[in-house]
C-alpha positions in Angstrom: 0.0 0.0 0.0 0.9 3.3 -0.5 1.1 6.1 2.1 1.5 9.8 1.9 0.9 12.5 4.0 1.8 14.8 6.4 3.9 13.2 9.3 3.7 14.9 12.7 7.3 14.1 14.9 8.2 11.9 12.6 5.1 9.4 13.0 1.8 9.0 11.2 -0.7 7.9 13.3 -2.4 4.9 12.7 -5.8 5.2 11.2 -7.2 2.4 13.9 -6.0 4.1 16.8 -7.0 7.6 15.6 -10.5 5.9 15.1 -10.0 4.9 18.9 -9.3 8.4 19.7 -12.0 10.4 18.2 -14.5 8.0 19.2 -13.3 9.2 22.5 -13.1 12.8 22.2 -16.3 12.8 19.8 -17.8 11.3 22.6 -16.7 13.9 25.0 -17.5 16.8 22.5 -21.0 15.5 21.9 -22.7 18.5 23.7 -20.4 21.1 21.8 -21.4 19.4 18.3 -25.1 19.3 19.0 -24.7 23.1 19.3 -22.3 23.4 16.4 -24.6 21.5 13.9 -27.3 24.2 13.9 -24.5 26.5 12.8 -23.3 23.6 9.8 -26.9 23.2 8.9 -27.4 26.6 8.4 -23.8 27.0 5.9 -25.0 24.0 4.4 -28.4 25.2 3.5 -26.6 28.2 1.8 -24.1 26.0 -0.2 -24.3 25.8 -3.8 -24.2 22.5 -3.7 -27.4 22.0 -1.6 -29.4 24.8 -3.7 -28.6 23.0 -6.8 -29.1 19.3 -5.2 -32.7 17.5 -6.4 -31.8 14.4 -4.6 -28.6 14.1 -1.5 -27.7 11.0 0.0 -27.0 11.0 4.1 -26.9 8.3 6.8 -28.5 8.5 9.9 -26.4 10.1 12.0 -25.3 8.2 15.5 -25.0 9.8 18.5 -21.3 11.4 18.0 -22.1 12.8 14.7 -23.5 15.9 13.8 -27.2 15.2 14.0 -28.7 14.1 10.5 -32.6 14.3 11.0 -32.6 18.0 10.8 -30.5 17.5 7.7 -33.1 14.9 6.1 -36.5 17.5 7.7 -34.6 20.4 5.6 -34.3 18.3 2.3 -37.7 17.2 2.8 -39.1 20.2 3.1 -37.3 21.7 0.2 -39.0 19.0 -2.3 -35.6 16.9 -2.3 -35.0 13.1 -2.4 -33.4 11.9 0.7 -31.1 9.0 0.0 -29.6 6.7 2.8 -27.4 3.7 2.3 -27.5 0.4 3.3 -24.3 -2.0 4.0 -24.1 -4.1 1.2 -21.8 -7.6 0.8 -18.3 -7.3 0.0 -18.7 -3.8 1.5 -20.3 -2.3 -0.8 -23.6 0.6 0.0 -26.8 0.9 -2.0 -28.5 4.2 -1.6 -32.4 4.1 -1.2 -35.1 6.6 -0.3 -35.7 7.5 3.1 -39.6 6.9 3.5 -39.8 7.6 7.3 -38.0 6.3 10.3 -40.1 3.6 11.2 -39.5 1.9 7.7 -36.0 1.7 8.7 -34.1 -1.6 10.2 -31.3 -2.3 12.1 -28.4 -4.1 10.6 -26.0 -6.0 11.9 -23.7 -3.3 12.4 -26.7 -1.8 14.7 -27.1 0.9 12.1 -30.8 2.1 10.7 -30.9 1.4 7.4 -34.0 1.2 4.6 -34.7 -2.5 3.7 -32.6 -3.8 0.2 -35.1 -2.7 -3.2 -32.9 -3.4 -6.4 -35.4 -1.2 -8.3 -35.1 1.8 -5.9 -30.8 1.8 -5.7 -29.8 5.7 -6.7 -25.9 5.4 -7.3 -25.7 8.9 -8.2 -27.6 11.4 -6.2 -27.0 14.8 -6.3 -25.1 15.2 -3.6 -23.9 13.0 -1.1 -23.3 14.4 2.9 -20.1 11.7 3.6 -19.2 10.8 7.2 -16.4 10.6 9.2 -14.5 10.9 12.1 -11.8 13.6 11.4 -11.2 15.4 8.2 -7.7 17.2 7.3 -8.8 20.8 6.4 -6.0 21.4 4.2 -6.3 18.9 1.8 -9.8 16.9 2.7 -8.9 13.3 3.2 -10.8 11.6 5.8 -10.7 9.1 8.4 -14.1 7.1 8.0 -15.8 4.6 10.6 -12.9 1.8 9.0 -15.2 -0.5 6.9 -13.8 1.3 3.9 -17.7 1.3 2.6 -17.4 5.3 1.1 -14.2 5.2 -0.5 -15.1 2.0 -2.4 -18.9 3.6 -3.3 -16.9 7.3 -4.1 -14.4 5.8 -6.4 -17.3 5.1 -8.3 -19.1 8.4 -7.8 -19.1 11.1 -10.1 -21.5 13.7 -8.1 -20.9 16.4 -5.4 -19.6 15.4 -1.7 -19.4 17.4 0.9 -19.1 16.4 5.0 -20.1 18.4 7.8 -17.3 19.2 9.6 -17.6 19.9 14.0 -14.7 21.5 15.5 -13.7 18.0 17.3 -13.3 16.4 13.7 -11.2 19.3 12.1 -7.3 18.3 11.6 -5.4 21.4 9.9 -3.2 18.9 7.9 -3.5 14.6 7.7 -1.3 13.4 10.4 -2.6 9.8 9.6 -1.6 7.5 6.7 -3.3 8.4 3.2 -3.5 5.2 1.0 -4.0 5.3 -2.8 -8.0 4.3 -2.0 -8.7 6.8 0.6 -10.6 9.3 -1.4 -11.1 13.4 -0.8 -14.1 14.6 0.0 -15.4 17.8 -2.5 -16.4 20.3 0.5 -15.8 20.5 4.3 -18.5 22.8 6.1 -16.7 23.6 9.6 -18.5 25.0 12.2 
């Protein structure tokens, strides 16, 4: 594998125990995010990118994220199709509309997810809101959640991306390894 990147005292942090670390501090920072993702809802309701969005793909956010379900309400509301994916074998993600909470199910990875329709899978929505758990500002690589489930579906993707960005997941620079599949996301909204 390749790795490039910025290295911070001579080492590169290890992408598993960065994961281990912002889990930690995410969980920490949960109170300061919930208040910093009016503020990211609000840029992202202003972004291009929205505006000109028919259809965005999001996941349901857990509860270290910035909080999706005001996200999926505002898309909604604007006449938009809300995409969310569901794990697929050989991790893979379909995308399929969101219908309403209660149509979702829980998967074996405890995530809500819509239930598998081959003839409602949207591969390209308009936009898709990725998640993470630290993004570099300067040069937007990301660390994901580790099942390598985006980078495999955005190699693929040819539409906007954009992540929502709390203070507790902003890195200035990567200071964790970069391999040729990690992919960079389009647009970071920071609080």
């Amino acid at each position: 594998m390749i790795y490039f990147g910025y290295i911070k005292g001579g080492i590169i942090i290890e992408k598993k125990e960065l994961r281990q670390q912002q889990i930690q501090k995410l969980a920490q920072s949960k109170d300061k995010t919930q208040l910093e993702a009016e503020i990211l809802l609000q840029k992202l309701l202003e972004s291009p990118e929205w505006k000109n969005a028919k259809s965005i793909a999001t996941t349901i956010s857990g509860s270290i994220e910035v909080p999706t379900t005001p996200v999926i309400e505002a898309a909604l509301a604007a006449g938009k199709t809300v995409y969310i994916p569901k794990t697929m074998p050989h991790r893979q993600m379909a995308f399929l509309p969101f219908v309403s909470y209660d149509k979702l199910v829980k998967s074996s990875f405890g995530l809500l997810e819509p239930e598998y329709d081959e003839k409602l899978v949207n591969q390209e929505p308009d936009l898709v809101i990725v998640p993470g758990l630290a993004f570099a500002i300067d040069s937007h690589y990301r660390v994901g959640f580790g099942g390598g489930y985006y980078d495999r579906f955005l190699a693929k993707y040819s539409g906007k991306t954009l992540a929502l960005v709390p203070s507790a997941m902003e890195f200035a620079t990567a200071d964790w390894e970069i391999g040729e599949y990690d992919i960079k996301i389009g647009k970071l909204i920071r609080a």
